[in-house]
Each structure stands twice: as structure tokens, then as C-alpha cells.
C-alpha positions, 0 to 999 in steps of 0.5 A, spaced: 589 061 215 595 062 219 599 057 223 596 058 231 602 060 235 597 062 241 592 057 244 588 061 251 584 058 255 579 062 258 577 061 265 577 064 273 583 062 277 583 059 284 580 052 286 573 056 288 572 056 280 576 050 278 570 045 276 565 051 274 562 051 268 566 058 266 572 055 267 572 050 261 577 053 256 581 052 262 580 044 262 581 044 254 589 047 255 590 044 260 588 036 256 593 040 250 598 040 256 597 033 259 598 031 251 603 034 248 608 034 255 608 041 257 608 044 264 604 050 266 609 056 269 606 063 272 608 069 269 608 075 272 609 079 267 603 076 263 599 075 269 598 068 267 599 061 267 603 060 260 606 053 257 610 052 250 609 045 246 611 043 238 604 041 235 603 038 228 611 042 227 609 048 230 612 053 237 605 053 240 604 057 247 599 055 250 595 061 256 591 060 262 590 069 264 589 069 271 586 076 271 578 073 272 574 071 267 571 079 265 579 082 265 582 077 260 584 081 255 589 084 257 594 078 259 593 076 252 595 082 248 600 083 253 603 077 251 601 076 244 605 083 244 611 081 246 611 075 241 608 079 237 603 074 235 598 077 231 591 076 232 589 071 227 594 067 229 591 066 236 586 061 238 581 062 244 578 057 247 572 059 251 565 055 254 558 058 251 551 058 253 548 057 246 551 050 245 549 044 249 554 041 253 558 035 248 558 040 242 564 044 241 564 049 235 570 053 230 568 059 229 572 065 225 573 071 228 565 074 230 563 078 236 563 077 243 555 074 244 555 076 251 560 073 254 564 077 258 572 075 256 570 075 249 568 082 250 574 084 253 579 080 249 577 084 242 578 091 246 583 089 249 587 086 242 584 091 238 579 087 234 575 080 233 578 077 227 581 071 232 578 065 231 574 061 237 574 054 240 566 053 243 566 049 248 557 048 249 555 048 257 549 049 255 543 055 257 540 054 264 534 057 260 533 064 263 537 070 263 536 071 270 540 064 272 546 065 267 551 067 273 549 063 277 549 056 271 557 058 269 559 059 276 557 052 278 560 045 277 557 042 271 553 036 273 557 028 272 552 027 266 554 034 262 561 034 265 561 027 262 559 030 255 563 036 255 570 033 257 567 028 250 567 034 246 574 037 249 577 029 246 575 030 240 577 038 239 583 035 242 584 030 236 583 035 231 587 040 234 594 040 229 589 041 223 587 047 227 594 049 229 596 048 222 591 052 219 586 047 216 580 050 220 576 049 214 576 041 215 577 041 223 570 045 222 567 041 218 569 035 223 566 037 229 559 040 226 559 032 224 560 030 231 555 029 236 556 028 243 549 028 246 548 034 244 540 035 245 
């Protein structure tokens, strides 16, 4: 696998949306911020809040568009364009229904499974072949309710369980800049962070 050069988070901008559910790819780059000391800036250019750090010896940029959740692939493509990061060489990070809050998944490359940023992200980029951090929220157990679920803060016990998975991605992370995804992936299927 490629050296990461690229990690977005996805999320919707604005305190309404800090604390919901939806917004968990935004709370795993800001603790890969926090950790390696880098500062988000806004870009206009990129729409989006962009951060730069070295991991495991590696420039890495780090992305939080600012466009909503539905329209994120634009701001990375811009981006990614302008770099010229390719694809592979970008890590999307993003909360998922199909996992419960506390597990958190690598997964190369794949559709879009519903979830709206994803959807945009392979139209927008030209294709799917990037790899993909899950971050579970968990399924409120109906169709019908999913809006409302991603689009509310999560409970103390599943925001506990959920910032447990993003630790332990967080620590596996310069396997997964450097191209060890197999290792890291193997990692996290072996951890369980009260996952039901």
C-alpha cells in the first residue's frame, strides 16, 4: 500500500453539528491534530479546514471540508488535485451505522454503503480505490430514523465507547500513514470497545 499523504475527516461544519454523531471523522483528525501538534487554518481555496504534520516520517495533510456532509467531495478532490495526492494515498475517515459505537474498521477501497460524503467523495475523486477509517455510531434500528440518529449527539455511554475506538485508531495510525494497512486491520478487528 501507498504512503498516506491525506487524512479527511468527514463531518458538517458549525457548532449546531460539532457533537453529533455524523461529525465523528471530524473528532478523529482533530485527536490526530491535538497529538501530532498541528493547527487547523481555513482555506478558502479548499473550502475546508486543512492541517499539515509529519507521522511516522511522513508530510501528512490533515481535512476537515466545510462544505456539508452531502457535497465533501469536492473540497478533497480540489485539494488532492492541487497536491496531487493520488487516490490511494488518501485516508477517509467517516462515522458508519453498520458498526456499533467502540468499533472502529479499515477497509480498502469499496462502495459508498448509503453514506452520503462517501457517495460524493467517489464522484467527485473519479473513483473508490481510497481506503476508509470507520468510526461505528451505531443503527438506530430503523430507516426511518437514521437522519435523525447521525444528526444527534451521541449518548455519554456511546461517546465514551466511540472516543475509546478513535484512541486506539489514533495509535495504530503511523502503521496506516506508512502503508501497513494489513497489520493495522488486523489490529482493530482484534479489539472490542463494547461493541455489543
Amino acid at each position: 500500500m501507498a504512503a498516506i499523504q491525506l487524512v479527511v475527516g468527514l463531518g458538517n461544519p458549525g457548532a449546531k453539528y460539532d457533537q453529533t454523531r455524523h461529525n465523528a471523522g471530524f473528532w478523529f483528525v482533530d485527536a490526530v491534530a491535538r497529538k501530532y501538534a498541528a493547527l487547523f487554518h481555513h482555506e478558502s481555496k479548499y473550502k475546508s479546514d486543512v492541517a499539515r504534520c509529519g507521522i511516522q516520517g511522513h508530510d501528512c495533510r490533515l481535512q476537515k471540508p466545510m462544505d456539508f456532509m452531502n457535497c465533501s467531495g469536492s473540497p478533497v478532490a480540489t485539494l488532492a488535485g492541487f497536491y496531487r495526492i493520488p487516490r490511494e494515498a488518501i485516508l477517509v475517515v467517516h462515522d458508519d451505522l453498520d458498526l456499533e459505537p467502540g468499533v472502529v474498521r479499515l477497509k480498502k477501497s469499496g462502495g459508498h454503503g448509503g453514506h452520503n460524503g462517501l457517495r460524493d467523495l467517489v464522484a467527485q475523486l473519479g473513483g473508490n480505490d481510497f481506503l476508509r477509517l470507520r468510526i461505528g455510531i451505531g443503527h438506530p434500528g430503523h430507516r426511518d430514523d437514521v437522519t435523525g440518529h447521525v444528526l444527534k449527539p451521541a449518548t455519554r455511554e456511546d461517546r465514551d465507547a466511540i472516543d475509546s475506538a478513535i484512541e486506539l485508531a489514533l495509535q495504530l495510525l503511523p502503521d496506516i500513514i506508512d502503508g501497513k494497512t494489513d497489520t493495522a486491520m488486523q489490529e482493530l478487528h482484534m479489539a472490542d470497545f463494547g461493541s455489543k
